[in-house]
N, C-alpha and C positions, 0 to 999 in steps of 0.2 A: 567657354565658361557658362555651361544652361546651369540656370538657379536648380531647375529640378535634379537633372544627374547629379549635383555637389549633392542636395537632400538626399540623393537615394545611396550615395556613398557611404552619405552619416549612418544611415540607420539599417545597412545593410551590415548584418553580425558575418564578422571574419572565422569560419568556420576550417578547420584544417579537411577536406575532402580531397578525396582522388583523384585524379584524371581520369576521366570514360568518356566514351562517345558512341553511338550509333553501332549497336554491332555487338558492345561488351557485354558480357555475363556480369551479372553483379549481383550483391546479396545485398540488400536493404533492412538493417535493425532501426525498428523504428517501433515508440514509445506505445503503447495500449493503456488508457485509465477505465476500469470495471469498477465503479462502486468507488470505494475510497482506497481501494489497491492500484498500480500501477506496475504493467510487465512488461518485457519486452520480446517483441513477435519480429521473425525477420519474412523475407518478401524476396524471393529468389528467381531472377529469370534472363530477356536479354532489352536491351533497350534498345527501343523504336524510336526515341528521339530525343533531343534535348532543344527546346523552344525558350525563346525569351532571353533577357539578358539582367544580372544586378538582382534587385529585391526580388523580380517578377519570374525567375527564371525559374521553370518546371522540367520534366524528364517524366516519360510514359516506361517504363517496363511491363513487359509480355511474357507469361507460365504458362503452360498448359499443366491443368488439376484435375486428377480422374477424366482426361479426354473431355476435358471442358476449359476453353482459353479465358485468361483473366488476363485484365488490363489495368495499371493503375497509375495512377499519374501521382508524383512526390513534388511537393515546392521542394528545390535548392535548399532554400534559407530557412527551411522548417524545426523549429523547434523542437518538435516530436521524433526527428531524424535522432537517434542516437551514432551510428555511424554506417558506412558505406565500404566494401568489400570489394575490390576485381577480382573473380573468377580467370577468367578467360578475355583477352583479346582480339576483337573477332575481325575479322578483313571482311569489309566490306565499303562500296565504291558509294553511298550515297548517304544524307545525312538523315534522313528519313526513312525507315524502311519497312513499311505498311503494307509491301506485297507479300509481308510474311503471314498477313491475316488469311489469305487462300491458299500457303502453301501446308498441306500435312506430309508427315511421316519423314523419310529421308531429307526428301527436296526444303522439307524448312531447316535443315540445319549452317548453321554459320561456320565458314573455315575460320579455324584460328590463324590468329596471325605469331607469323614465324619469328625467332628473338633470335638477331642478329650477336 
């Protein structure tokens, strides 16, 4: 019973999200404010990782945009997250997988994972 985790319980907002992990394609709609308008922009690729755990917990997704890789990291419990999408389930053996920053062309792609 740590004092801190009970706090980080409280104030960690119960969010309905998906299951993903390391490997899955996924589409990120998430919030844009320009001026006093607000739209929403989505962020589509595969994710490199999910770190952290409760309030603090982030996930990196990885695009490649006109043959230029972009990287971005989402907090979990973000506000601005409007929601979260699986594309694809992708097989892969590690929870981390940043060897994908040297792979181009064929060799960076992820096998999807087969549905029993």
């Amino acid at each position: 019973m740590d004092l801190t985790s009970e706090i980080a319980k409280e104030l960690t907002p119960s969010s309905e999200l998906p299951n993903f992990k390391a490997g899955d394609s996924i589409t990120v709609f998430y919030k844009i404010k320009e001026g006093d308008k607000e739209r929403i922009q989505f962020f589509k690729g595969d994710v490199l990782q999910r770190r952290g755990s409760g309030a603090t917990e982030t996930f990196t997704i990885r695009k490649i945009s006109n043959g230029i890789a972009v990287e971005r990291i989402f907090p979990i419990n973000s506000p601005s997250i409007d929601k979260i999408e699986v594309n694809k389930k992708g097989k892969v053996r590690r929870a981390r997988i940043f060897y994908l920053r040297d792979l181009t062309g064929k060799k960076a792609r992820i096998k999807e994972l087969k549905k029993k």
